[in-house]
C-alpha positions as CSV (number, residue, x, y, z in Angstrom):
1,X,-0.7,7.5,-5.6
2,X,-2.0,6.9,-9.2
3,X,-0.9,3.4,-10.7
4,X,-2.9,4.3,-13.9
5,X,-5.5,6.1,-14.7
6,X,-7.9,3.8,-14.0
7,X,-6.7,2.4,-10.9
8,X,-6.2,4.4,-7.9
9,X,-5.3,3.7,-4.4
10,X,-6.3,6.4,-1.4
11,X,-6.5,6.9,2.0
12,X,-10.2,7.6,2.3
13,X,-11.2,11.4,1.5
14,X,-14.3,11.4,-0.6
15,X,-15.3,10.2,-4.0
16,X,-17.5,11.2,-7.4
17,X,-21.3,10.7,-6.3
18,X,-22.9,9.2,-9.1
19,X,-26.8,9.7,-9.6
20,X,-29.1,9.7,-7.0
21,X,-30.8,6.1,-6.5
22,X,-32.7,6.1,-2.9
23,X,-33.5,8.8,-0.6
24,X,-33.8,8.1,3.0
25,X,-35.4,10.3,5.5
26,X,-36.1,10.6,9.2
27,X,-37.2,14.9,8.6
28,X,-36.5,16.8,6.3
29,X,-33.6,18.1,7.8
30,X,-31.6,14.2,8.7
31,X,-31.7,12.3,5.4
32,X,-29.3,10.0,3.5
33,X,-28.9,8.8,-0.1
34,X,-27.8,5.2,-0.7
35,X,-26.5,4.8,-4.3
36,X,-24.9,1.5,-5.7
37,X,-20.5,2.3,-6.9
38,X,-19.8,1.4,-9.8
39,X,-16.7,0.0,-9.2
40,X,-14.4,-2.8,-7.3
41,X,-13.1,-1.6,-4.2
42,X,-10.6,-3.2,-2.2
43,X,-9.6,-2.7,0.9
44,X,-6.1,-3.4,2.7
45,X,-5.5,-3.6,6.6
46,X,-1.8,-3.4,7.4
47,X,-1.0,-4.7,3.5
48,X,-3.1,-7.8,3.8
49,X,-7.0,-7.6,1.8
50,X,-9.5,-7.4,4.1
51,X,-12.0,-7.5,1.1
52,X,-12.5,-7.4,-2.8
53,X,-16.1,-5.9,-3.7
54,X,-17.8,-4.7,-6.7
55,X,-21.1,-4.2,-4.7
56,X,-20.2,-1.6,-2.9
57,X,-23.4,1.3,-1.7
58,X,-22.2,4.6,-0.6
59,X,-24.0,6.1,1.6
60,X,-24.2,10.2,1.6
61,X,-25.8,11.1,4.7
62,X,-27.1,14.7,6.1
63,X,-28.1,15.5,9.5
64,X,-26.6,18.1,12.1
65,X,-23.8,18.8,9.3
66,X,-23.0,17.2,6.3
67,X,-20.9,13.7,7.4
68,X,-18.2,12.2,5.3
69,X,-20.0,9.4,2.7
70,X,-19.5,5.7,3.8
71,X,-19.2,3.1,1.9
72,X,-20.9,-0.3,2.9
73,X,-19.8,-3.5,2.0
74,X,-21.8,-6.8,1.9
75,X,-20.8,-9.5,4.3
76,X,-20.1,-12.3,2.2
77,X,-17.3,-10.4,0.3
78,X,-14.7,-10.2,3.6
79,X,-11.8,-11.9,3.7
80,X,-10.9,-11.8,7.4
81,X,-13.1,-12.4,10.2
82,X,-14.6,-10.2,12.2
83,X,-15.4,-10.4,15.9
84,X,-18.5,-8.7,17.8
85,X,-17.4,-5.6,19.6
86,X,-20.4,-5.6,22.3
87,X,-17.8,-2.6,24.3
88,X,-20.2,-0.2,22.5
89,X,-23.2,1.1,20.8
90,X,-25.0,3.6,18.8
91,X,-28.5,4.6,17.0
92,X,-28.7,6.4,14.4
93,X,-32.7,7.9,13.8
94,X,-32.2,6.5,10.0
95,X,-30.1,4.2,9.9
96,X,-31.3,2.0,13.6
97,X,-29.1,0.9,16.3
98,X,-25.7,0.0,15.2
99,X,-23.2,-3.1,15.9
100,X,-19.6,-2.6,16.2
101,X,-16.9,-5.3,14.7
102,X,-13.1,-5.7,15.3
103,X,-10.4,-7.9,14.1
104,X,-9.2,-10.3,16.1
105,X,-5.5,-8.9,16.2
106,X,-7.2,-5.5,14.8
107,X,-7.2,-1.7,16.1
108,X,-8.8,-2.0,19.7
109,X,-8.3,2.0,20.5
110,X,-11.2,3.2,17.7
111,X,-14.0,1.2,15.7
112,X,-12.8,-1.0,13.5
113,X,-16.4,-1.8,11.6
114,X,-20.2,-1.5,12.3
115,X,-23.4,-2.5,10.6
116,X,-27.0,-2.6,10.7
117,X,-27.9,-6.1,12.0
118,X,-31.8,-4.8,11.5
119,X,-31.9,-1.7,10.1
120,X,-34.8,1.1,10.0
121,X,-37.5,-0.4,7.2
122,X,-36.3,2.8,5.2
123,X,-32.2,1.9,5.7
124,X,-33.2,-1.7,4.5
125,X,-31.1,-1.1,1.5
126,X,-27.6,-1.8,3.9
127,X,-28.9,-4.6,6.0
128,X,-26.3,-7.4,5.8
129,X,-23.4,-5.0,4.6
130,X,-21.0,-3.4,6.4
131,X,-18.5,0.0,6.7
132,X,-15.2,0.4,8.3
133,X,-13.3,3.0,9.9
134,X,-11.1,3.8,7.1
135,X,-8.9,5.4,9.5
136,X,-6.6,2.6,9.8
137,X,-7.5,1.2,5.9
138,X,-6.1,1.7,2.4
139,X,-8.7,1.3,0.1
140,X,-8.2,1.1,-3.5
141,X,-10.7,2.0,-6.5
142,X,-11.0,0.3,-9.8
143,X,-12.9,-0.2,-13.4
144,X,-15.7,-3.5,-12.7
């Protein structure tokens, strides 16, 4: 759905790269980029904003295949609270050992969030942000 066309809103299914800012590595053959987007991003849960950001990273990210990007999203620009998920957990040999997030009345089937409490000194860029599943999230792109 286009609104203008500088405005668009999209269920989650990639997006333009930009320039290449900061390479992170583990080998040569499980790597990610981190680059800053250039644009406000909000993101809607069930028609209600979760958040309002225009300092969004998106993370491109190559190991066994070539994963979806991800955009992470500081802390401070959430609009709803988010509540530890300790039911699981992760590592990620660039990236660190992740921690999952729900809502309170959120999804409880899936992740609903994770982050990077303390990141990998070469993921340090995304410490204090955070990426949802965008699964169950409409996320609208716009001019800064």
């Amino acid at each position: 759905m286009h609104l203008s066309p500088e405005i668009h809103i999209i269920k989650y299914t990639g997006v333009n790269f930009g320039r290449r800012k900061l390479k992170i590595m583990a080998d040569s053959r499980h790597y990610a980029v981190a680059d800053k987007y250039n644009r406000k991003i909000t993101l809607k849960y069930n028609g209600e904003t979760l958040l309002e950001s225009s300092n969004a990273i998106i993370l491109k990210e190559v190991g066994v295949s070539v994963y979806n990007p991800v955009f992470y999203f500081p802390k401070e620009d959430l609009k709803m609270e988010l509540l530890p998920d300790s039911s699981r957990s992760s590592s990620c040999p660039i990236k660190g050992a992740a921690s999952y997030w729900n809502l309170a009345n959120g999804p409880s089937d899936n992740y609903f969030a994770w982050s990077y409490e303390e990141p990998l000194p070469r993921s340090k860029k995304i410490k204090g942000y955070v990426a949802f599943n965008m699964d169950c999230l409409t996320l609208c792109s716009e001019p800064v």
